[in-house]
C-alpha positions in Angstrom: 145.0 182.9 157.7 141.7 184.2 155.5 141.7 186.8 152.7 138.7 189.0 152.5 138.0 190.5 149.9 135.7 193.8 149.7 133.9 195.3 147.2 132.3 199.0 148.0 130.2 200.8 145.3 130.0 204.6 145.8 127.2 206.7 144.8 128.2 208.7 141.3 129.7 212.5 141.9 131.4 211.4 145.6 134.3 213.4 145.5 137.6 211.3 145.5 138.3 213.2 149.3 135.2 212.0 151.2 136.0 208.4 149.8 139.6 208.7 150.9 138.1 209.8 154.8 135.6 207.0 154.8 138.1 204.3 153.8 141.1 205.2 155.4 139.0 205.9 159.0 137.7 202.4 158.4 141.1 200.5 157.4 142.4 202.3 160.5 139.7 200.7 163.0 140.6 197.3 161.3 144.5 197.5 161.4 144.0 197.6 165.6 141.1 194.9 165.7 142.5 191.5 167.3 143.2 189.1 164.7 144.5 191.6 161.3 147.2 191.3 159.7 147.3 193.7 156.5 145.2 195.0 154.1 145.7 196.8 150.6 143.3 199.0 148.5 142.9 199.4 145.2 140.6 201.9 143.6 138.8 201.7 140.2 138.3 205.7 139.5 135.4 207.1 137.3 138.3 209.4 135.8 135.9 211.1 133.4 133.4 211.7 136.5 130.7 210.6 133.8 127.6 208.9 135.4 127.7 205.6 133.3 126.6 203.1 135.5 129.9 202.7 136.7 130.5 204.5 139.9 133.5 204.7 141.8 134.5 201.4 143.2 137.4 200.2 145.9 138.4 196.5 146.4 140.0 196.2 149.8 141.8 193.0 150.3 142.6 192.3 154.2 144.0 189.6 155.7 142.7 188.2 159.0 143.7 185.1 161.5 141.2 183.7 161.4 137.4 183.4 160.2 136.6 184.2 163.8 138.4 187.2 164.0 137.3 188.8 160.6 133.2 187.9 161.6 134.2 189.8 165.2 135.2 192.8 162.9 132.5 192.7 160.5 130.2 192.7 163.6 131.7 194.6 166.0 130.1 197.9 167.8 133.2 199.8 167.0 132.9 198.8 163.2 128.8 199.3 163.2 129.6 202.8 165.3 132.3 203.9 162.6 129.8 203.7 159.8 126.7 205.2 161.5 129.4 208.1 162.0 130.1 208.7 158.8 126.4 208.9 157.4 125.8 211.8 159.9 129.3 213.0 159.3 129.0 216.6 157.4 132.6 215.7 155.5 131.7 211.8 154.4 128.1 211.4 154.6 125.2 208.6 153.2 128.6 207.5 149.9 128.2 204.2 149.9 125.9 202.5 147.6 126.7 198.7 148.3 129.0 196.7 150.1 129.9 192.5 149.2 132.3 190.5 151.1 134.3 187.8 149.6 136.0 185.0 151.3 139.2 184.2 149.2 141.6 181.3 148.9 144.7 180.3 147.1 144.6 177.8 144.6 146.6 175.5 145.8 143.9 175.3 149.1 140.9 174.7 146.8 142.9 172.4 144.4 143.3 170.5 148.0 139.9 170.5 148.7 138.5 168.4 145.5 141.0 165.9 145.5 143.5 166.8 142.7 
């Protein structure tokens, strides 16, 4: 099992509701893709909606099978198709300002991997 972890930037003054669509629509697409397991989000809110440099930002943490099945995801024609959807969508729309992928492991799995 792999843990991937997701950073997405939005753009400042997205409100709250198209972020909720856009996630949720692609968590959804993921939850019925061959090799997931679960995912969580967690959302770091601009609460005072002031444009600071810190836009909204949500950390999704999904689990996969394997590497295999999280690349066939990440490059899949039904993932590609969702978000080419939602930049023409009239409700979501161009919110995203970037997107980084982490590949995450327990300690005790890198601990094993130097030798201690």
């Amino acid at each position: 099992m792999i843990r991937i972890v997701s950073v997405k930037v939005f753009k400042p003054f997205v409100h709250s509701n198209r972020i909720y669509e856009y996630s949720s629509g692609l968590t959804h697409l993921a939850s019925v893709f061959p090799g997931f397991i679960h995912s969580e989000n967690l959302w770091n809110y601009n609460i005072d909606n002031i444009d600071d440099g810190n836009s909204d930002t949500l950390f999704s943490i999904s689990k996969w099978n394997s590497d295999k099945d999280w690349n066939n995801w990440l490059y899949s024609n039904k993932r590609k198709q969702y978000l080419d959807h939602c930049l023409h969508c009239k409700s979501v729309g161009d919110i995203v300002k970037t997107t980084t992928f982490y590949k995450v492991n327990e300690r005790e799995i890198l601990n094993n991997w130097k030798g201690y």
